[in-house]
C-alpha positions as CSV (number, residue, x, y, z in Angstrom):
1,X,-0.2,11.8,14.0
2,X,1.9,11.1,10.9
3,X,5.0,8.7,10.9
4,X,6.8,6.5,8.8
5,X,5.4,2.9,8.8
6,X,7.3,1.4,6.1
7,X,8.6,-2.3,6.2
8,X,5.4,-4.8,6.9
9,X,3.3,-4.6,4.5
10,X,-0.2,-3.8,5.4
11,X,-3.5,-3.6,4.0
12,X,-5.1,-0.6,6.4
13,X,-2.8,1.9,8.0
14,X,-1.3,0.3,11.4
15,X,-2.0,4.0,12.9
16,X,-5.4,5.0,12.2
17,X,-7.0,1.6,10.8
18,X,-7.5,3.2,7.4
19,X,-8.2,0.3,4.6
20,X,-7.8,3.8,1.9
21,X,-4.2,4.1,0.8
22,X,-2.8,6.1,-1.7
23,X,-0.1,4.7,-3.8
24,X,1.9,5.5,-7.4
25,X,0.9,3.3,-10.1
26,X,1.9,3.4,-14.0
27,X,-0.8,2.0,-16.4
28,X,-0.5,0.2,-19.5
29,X,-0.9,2.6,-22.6
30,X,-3.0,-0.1,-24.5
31,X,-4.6,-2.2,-21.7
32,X,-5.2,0.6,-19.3
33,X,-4.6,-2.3,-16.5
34,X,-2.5,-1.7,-14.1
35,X,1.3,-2.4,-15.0
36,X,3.1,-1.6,-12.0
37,X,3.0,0.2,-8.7
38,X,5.7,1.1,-6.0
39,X,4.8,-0.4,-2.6
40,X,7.0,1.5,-0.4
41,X,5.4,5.1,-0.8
42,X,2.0,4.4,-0.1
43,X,0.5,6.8,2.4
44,X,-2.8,6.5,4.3
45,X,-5.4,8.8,2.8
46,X,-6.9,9.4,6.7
47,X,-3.5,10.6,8.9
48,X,-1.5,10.7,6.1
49,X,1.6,8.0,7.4
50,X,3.6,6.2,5.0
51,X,3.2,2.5,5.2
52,X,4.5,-0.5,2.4
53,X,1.7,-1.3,0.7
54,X,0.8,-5.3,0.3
55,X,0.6,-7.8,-2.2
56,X,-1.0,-11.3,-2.6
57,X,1.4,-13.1,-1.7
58,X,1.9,-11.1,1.8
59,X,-1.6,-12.5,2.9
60,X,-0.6,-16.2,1.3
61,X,2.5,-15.6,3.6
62,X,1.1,-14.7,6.2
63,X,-1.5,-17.3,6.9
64,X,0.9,-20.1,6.3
């Protein structure tokens, strides 16, 4: 079942459990690191739902 997830953040997909999420990321041209990512399209690789991925400071915020 696919649906639309969005608005927690969440490391695994709150459907099927998935921890393997795809998500759009633009790299540095010199670094090849990482330079920024969009959180709100991420989809789960398994059943396919969109879900916002999370950050670092959504698992500091959420064990305070």
């Amino acid at each position: 079942m696919k649906i639309d997830a969005r608005g927690i953040p969440s490391p695994v997909c709150p459907i099927c459990g998935s921890a393997l999420l795809r998500i759009t990321v633009q790299f540095d041209l010199e670094t090849y690191e990482i330079s920024s990512y969009f959180l709100d399209d991420a989809e789960c690789i398994d059943c396919h739902s969109l879900i916002t991925a999370p950050t670092p400071l959504d698992a500091l915020s959420e064990n305070n």
